[in-house]
C-alpha positions in Angstrom: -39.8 24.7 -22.2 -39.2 22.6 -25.3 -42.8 21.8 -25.9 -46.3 24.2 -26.4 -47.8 25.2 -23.1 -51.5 26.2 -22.2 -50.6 29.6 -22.4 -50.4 29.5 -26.1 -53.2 27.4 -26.8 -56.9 28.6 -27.7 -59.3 26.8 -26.0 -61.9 28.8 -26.4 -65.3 26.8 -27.3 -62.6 23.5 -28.0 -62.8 20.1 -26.5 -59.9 19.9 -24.6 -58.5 16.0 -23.6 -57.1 16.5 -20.8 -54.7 14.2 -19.7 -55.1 14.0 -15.4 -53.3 11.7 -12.1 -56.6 11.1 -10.5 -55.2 7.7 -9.7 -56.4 8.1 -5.7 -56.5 6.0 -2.9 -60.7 5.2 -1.9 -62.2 3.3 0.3 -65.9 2.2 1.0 -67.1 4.6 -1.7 -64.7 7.8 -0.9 -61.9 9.3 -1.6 -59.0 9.3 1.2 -56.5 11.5 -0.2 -57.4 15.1 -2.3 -53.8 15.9 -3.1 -54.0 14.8 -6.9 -57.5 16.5 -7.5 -56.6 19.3 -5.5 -53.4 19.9 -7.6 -55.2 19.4 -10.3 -58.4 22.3 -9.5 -56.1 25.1 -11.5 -56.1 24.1 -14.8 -59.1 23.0 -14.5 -60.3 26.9 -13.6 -57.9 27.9 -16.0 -59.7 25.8 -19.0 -63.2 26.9 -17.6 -62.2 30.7 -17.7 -61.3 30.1 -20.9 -64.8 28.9 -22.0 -63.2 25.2 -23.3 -65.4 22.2 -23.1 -62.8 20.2 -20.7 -62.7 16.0 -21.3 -60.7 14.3 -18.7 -59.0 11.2 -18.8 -57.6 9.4 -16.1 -56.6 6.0 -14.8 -57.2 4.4 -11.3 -55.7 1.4 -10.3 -54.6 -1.9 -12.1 -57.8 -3.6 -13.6 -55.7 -5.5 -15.8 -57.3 -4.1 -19.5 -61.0 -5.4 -18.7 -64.0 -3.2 -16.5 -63.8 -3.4 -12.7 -66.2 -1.3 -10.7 -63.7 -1.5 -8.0 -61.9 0.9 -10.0 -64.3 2.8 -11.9 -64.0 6.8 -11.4 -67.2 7.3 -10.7 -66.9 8.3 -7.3 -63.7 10.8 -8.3 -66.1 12.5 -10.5 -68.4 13.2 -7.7 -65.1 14.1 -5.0 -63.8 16.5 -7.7 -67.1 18.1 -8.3 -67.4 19.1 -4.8 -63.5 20.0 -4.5 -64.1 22.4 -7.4 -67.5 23.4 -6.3 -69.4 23.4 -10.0 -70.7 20.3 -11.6 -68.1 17.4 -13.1 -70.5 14.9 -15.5 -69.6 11.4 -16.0 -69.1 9.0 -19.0 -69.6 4.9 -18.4 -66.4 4.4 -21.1 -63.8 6.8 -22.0 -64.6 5.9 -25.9 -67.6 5.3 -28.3 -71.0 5.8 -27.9 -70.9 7.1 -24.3 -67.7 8.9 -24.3 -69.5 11.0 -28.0 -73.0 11.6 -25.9 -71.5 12.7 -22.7 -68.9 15.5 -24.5 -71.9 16.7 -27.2 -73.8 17.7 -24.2 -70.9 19.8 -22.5 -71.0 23.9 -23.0 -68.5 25.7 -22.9 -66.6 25.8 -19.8 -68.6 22.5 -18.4 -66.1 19.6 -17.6 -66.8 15.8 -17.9 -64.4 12.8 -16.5 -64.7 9.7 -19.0 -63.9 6.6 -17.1 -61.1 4.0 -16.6 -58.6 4.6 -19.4 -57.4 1.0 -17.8 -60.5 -0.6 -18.6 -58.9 -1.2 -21.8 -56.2 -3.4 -22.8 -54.6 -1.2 -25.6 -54.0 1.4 -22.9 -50.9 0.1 -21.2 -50.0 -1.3 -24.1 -50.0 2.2 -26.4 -52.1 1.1 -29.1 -52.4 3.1 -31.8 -55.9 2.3 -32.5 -57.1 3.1 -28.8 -54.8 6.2 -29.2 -57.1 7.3 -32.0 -60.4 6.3 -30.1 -59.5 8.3 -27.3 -58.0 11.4 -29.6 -61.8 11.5 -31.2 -63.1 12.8 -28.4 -61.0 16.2 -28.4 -59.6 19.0 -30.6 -56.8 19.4 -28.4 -54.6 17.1 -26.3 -53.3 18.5 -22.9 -51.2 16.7 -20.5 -51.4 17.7 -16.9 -50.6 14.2 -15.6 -46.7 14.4 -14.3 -47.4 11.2 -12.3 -47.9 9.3 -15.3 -45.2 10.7 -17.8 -42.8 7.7 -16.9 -44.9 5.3 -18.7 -45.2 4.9 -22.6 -49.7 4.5 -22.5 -51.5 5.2 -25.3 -53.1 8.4 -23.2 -49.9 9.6 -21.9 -47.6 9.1 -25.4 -49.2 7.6 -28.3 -52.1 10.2 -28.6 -49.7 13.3 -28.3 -48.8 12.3 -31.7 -52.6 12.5 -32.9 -54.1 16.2 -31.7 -52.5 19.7 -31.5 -50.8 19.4 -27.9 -49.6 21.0 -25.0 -48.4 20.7 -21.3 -50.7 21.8 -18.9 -49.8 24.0 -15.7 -49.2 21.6 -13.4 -46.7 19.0 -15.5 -45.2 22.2 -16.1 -44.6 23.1 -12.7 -43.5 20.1 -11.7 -40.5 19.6 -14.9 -39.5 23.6 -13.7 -39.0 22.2 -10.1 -36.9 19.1 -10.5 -35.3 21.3 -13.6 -33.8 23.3 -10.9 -32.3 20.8 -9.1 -30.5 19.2 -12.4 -29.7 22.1 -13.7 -27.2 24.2 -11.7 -28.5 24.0 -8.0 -27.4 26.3 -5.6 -24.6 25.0 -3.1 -24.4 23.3 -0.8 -27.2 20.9 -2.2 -28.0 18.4 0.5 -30.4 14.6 -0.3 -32.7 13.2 2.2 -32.8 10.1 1.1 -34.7 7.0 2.4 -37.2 3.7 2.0 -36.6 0.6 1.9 -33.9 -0.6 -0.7 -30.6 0.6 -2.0 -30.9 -1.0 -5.2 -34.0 0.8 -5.8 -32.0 4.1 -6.1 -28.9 3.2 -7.4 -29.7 5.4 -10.3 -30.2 8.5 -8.0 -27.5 8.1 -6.2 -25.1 8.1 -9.0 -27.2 10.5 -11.3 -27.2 13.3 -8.5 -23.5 12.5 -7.1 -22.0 15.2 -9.3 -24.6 17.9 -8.0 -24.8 17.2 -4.2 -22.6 18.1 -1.2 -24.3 15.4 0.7 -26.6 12.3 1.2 -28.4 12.1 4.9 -29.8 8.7 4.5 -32.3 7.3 6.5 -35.1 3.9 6.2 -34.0 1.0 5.2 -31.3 1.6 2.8 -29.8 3.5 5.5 -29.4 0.1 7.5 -27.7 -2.0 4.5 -24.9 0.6 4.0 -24.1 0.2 7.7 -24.3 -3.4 7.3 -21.8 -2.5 3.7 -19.4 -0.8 6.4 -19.6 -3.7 8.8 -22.1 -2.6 11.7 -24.5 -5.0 12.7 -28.0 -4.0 12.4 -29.3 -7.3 14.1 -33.2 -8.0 12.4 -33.7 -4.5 10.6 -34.6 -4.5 7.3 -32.0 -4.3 4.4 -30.7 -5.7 0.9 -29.4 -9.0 0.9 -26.6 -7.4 -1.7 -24.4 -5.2 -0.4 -22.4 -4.9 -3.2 -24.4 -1.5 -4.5 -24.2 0.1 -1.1 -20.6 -0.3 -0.9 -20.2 0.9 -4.7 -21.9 4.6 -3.5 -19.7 4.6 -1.3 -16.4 4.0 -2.7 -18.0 6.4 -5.4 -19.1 8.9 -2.9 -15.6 8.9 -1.1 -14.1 9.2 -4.6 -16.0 12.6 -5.3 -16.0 14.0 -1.6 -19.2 13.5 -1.1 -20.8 13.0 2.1 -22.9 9.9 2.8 -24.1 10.7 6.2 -25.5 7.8 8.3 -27.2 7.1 11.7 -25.5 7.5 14.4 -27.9 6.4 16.7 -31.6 4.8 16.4 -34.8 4.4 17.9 -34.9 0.4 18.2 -37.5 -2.3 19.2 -37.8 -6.3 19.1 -40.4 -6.5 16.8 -42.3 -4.4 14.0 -45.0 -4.4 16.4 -43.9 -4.1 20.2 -44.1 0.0 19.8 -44.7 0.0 23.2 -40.9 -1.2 23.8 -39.4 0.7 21.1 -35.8 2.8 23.0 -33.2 4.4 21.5 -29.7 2.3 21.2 -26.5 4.1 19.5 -25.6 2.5 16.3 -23.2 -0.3 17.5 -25.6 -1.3 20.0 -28.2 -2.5 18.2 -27.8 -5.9 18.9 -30.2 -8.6 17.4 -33.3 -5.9 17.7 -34.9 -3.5 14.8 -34.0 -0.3 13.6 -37.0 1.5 12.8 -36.1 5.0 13.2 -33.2 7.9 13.0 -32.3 8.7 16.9 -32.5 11.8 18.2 -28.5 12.3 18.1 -28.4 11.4 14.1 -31.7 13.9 13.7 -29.7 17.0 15.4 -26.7 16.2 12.5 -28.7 16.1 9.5 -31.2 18.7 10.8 -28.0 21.0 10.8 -26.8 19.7 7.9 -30.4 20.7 6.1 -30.7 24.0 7.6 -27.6 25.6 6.1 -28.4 24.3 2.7 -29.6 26.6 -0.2 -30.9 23.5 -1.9 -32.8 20.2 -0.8 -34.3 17.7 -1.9 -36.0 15.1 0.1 -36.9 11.8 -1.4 -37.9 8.8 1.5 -38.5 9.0 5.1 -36.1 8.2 7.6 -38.3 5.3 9.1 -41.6 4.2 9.8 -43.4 7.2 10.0 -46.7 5.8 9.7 -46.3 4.8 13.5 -46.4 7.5 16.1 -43.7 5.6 17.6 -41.0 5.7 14.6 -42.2 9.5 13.0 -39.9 11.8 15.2 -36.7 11.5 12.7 -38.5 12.3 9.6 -41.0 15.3 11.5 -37.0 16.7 12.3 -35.7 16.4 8.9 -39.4 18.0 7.7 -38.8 20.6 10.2 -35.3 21.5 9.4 -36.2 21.3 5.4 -39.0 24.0 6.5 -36.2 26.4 7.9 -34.3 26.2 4.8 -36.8 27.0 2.7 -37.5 30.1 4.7 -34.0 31.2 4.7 -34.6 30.9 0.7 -33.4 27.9 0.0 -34.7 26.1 -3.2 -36.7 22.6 -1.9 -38.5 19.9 -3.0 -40.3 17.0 -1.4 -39.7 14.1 -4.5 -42.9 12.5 -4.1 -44.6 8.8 -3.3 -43.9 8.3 0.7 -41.9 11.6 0.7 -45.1 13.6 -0.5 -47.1 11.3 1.9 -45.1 11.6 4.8 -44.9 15.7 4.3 -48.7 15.4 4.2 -48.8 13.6 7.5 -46.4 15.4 9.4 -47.4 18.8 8.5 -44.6 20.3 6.2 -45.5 20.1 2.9 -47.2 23.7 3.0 -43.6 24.9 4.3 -41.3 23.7 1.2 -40.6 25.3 -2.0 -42.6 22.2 -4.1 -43.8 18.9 -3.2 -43.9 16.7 -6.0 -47.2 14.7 -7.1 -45.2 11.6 -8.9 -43.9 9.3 -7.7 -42.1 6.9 -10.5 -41.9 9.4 -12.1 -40.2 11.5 -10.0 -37.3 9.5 -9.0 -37.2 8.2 -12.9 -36.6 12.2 -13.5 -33.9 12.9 -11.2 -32.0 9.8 -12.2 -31.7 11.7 -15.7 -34.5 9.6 -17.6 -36.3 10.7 -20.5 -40.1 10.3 -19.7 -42.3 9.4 -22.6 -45.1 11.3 -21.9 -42.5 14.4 -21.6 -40.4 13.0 -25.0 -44.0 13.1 -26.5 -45.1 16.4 -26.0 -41.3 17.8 -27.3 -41.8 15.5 -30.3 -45.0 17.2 -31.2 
């Protein structure tokens, strides 16, 4: 790695800022999803073993620079306490006055979570002189928070530049992972690829064209490059401009690279008529709404996963949310799950993908699922992150 890790950092008896995604869905005072505080409980062990005085900073939401109690991690502190089963205190600001008190009281391997680094305007806009509030509070600045390397905040870039720093375990795990499929992959290297838009992964698209063998596209964008190859996808949701969907493919055909489409889909009048949803083949859609892979497209890119020694998956193939529209994506999460035990290298990209894996029961069966989610797709489409650029600068 081209930056310090926490392996080679003392922390012993040191206040150690540690830079956390605790950005989590909640509703009526709890927590709904653990994944982010659960993939954040080793390195928080880790810096207990190791007797450091752990401050963590995290955001939550978009409060717009001023205090919302909407937003305020308060309740995280208490969820993560019990996820880690010893104590997690809590500061009212994540500097001054309350930030000082609460970290002076911490003993060695005691943790506390500061609040709402969004409660402050300078935050998203990297200020240097919130940079430096917030580096006060440690002797040590580690970043742990992959899901928030894509964006240039003053506790994510501008305070690397202020402490001694390092990556922590899990942003490290997570830039080995998509590494390996950047790197040189092991063939045939196979994309799941869905959501809504094709202009929202143009970059992907092109960026991993010269490292796949193929593209099985499903969601939305799935439906605009049929309508970019002339099918008639009647009321289904796509890009008004096909002009990007028909670029990948010219681009595709130019490399030999597979773009794999639907063949068939699971179809209904309306978003919400579930209870008249029936599968059409793909030039029979007619004026209805795709809203799912059919069973006949699942079977091709199901075999198409399976023999691959390298995967990456990176949208559903429809509306998974509904019981009605889940059955492609739980057979591409199923095939992904067989390549992986016949040792192929695979990772679940984050955002809806992680979500969906979550859901449908496969993320425990795939070689790394991926806690961003911008930040992610911004890393496979070959971008430098600035909270990544930050800690190599340093």
């Amino acid at each position: 790695m081209p930056f310090s890790t926490l392996d080679e950092i003392d922390c012993s008896g040191k206040r150690v800022l540690l830079r956390e995604d605790f950005n989590v869905p909640l509703k009526d005072g709890a927590v709904l999803d653990y994944t982010r505080l659960d993939a954040a409980l080793p390195t928080l062990r880790r810096l207990q073993a190791a007797g450091a005085r752990t401050v963590v900073l995290s955001h939550l939401g978009r409060p717009k620079g001023k205090v919302d109690e909407r937003y305020s991690l308060r309740i995280v502190a208490e969820a993560l306490a019990r996820r880690l089963g010893s104590p997690v205190a809590f500061a009212t600001d994540c500097i001054g006055e309350p930030a000082r008190a609460a970290i002076a009281a911490l003993q060695p391997g005691e943790i506390v979570l500061l609040e709402n680094v969004r409660f402050h305007a300078g935050e998203e806009a990297n200020d240097p002189a919130f940079a430096r509030a917030l580096a006060e509070n440690g002797d040590i600045f580690v970043n742990d928070a992959f899901g928030t390397a894509h964006r240039a905040h003053a506790s994510t870039e501008a305070i690397a530049h202020l402490l001694p720093c390092a990556a922590g375990p899990l942003l490290e795990s997570e830039i080995r992972a998509l590494s390996g499929l950047l790197g040189s992959p092991k063939r045939p290297f196979v994309c799941a690829i869905g959501g809504a838009k094709v202009r929202d992964k143009v970059a992907l698209f092109t960026h991993l064209m010269d490292r796949v063998d193929a593209f099985c596209v499903g969601g939305g964008m799935a439906n605009t490059f049929l309508a970019a190859k002339g099918v008639g996808v009647g009321n289904s949701l796509r890009d008004d401009d096909l002009d990007p969907a028909r670029e990948i493919l010219v681009r595709a055909d130019g490399k030999n690279v597979q773009i794999l489409l639907p063949k068939d889909a699971v179809v209904a009048p309306s978003f919400d008529a579930d209870d008249r949803s029936h599968v059409v083949s793909i030039d029979d859609v007619g004026d209805e709404m795709i809203l799912d892979i059919g069973p006949a497209t699942a079977k091709i890119y199901s075999d198409t996963l399976s023999h691959a020694k390298t995967v990456v998956f990176n949208g559903p193939m429809g509306v998974y949310e509904k019981e009605s529209y889940r059955a492609g994506t739980r057979a591409i999460g199923d095939a992904i799950a067989r390549a992986t035990k016949h040792s192929a290298f695979t990772v679940v990209g984050g955002g809806d993908a992680a979500a969906a894996a979550m859901l449908l029961g496969f993320a425990n069966r795939v070689s790394h699922v991926s806690t961003g989610g911008g930040a992610t797709l911004e890393f496979l489409e070959g971008r430098k992150l600035p909270g990544i650029a930050a800690l190599e600068h340093a």
